[in-house]
C-alpha beads as a LAMMPS data file, in Angstrom:
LAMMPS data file: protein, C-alpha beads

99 atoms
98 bonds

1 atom types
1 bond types

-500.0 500.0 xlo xhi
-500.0 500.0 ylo yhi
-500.0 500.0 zlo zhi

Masses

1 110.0

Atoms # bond

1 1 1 36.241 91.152 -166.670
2 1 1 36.268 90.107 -170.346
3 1 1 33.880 87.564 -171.881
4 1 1 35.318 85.232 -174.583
5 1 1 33.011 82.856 -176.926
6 1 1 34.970 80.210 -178.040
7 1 1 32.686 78.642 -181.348
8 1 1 33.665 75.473 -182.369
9 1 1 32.509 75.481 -186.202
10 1 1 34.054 73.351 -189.274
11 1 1 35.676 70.007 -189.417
12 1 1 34.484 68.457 -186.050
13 1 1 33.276 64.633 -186.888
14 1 1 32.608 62.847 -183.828
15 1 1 35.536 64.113 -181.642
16 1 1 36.784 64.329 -178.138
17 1 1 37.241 68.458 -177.478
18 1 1 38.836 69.686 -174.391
19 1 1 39.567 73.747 -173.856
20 1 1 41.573 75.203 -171.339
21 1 1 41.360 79.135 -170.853
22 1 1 44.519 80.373 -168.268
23 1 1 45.043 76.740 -167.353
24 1 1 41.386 76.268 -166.177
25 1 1 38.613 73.773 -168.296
26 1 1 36.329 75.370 -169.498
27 1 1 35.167 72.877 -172.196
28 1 1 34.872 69.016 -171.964
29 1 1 33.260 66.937 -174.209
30 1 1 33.089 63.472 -176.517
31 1 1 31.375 62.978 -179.627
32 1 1 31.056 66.985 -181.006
33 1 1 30.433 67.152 -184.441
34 1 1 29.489 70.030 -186.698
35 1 1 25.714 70.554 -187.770
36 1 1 25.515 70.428 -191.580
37 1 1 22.700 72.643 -191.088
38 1 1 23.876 75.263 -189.012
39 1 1 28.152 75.010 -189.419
40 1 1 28.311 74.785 -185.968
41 1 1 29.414 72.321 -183.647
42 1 1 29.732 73.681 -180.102
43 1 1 29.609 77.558 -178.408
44 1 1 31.429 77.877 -174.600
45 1 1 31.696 81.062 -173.079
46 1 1 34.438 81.827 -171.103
47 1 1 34.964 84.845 -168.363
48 1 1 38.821 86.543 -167.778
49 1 1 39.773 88.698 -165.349
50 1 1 43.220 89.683 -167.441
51 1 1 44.151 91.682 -170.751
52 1 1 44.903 88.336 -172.663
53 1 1 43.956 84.654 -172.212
54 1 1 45.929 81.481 -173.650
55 1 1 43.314 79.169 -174.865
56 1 1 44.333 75.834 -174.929
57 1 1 42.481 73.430 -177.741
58 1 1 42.857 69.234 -177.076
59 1 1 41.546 66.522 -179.585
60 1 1 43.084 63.651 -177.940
61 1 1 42.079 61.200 -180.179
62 1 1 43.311 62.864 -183.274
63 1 1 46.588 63.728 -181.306
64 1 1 46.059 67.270 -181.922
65 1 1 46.836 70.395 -179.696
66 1 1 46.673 74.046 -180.274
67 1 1 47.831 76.813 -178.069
68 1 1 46.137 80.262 -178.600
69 1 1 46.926 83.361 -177.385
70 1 1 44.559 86.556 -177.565
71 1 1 44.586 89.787 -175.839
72 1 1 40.909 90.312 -174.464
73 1 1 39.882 93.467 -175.946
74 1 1 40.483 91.975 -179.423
75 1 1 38.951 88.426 -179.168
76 1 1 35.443 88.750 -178.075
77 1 1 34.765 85.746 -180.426
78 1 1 37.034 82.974 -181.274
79 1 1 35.943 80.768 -183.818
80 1 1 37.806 77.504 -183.835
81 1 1 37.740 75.029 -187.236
82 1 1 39.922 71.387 -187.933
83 1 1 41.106 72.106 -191.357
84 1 1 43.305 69.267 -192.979
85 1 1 44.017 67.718 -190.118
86 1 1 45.112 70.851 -188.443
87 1 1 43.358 73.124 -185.419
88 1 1 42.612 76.417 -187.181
89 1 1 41.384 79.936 -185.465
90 1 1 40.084 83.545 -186.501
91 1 1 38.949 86.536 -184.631
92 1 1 36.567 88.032 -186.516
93 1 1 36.224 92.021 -186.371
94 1 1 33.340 92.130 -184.867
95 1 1 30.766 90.070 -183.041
96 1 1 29.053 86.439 -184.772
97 1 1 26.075 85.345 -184.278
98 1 1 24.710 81.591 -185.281
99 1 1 20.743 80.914 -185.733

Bonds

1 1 1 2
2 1 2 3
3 1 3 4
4 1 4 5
5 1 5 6
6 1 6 7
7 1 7 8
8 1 8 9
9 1 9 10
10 1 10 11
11 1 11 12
12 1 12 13
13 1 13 14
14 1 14 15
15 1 15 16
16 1 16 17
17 1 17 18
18 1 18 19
19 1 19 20
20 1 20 21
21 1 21 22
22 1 22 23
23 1 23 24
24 1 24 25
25 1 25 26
26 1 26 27
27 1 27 28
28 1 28 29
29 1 29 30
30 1 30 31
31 1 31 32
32 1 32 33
33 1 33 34
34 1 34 35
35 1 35 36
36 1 36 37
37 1 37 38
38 1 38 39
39 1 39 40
40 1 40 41
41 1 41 42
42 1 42 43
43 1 43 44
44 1 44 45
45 1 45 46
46 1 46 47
47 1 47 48
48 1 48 49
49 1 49 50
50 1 50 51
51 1 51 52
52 1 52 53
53 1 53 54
54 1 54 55
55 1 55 56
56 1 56 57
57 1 57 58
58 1 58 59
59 1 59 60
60 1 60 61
61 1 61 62
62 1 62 63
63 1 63 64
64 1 64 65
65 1 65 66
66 1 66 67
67 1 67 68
68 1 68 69
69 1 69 70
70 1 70 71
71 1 71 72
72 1 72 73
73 1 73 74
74 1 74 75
75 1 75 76
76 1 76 77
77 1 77 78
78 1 78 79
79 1 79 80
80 1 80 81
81 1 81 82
82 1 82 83
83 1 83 84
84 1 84 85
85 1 85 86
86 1 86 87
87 1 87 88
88 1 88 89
89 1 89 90
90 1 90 91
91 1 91 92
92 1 92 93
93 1 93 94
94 1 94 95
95 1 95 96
96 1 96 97
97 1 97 98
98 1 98 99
């Protein structure tokens, strides 16, 4: 079992997010916005029982979709941005923490 910590970070102003992990919600929520203060918007952690997860990203209201795929052992965090209109992602090499 693999844990995966989906951050939600730049670029969210007031937005609908939904996040699927293997076809199961794991994330649901209106009105997510970044903090100014802190660059971050939202944290969900996720569990996964299989050596890589798709992780699917929904922002109905800006018609945007993103399908991710990471293999378990190399995505303990996935940090997820909206840059230019666009859903962005990084796996950092090794472990983020926020204050």
């Amino acid at each position: 079992m693999a844990t995966l910590t989906l951050h939600l970070v730049d670029g969210f102003k007031n937005d609908t997010v939904q996040i699927q992990v293997n076809g199961e919600t794991v994330f649901s929520k209106e009105n997510v916005s970044t903090s100014e203060l802190l660059g971050v918007a939202e944290s969900v952690t996720a569990e996964i029982d299989t050596e890589a997860a798709d992780i699917d990203i929904f922002m109905p209201k800006q018609g945007l979709s993103k399908r991710i795929h990471v293999k378990a052992k190399d995505a303990q965090d996935v940090v997820i941005s909206v840059v230019a209109g666009q859903i962005d992602w990084r796996t950092p090499a090794s472990p983020i923490g926020f204050a």
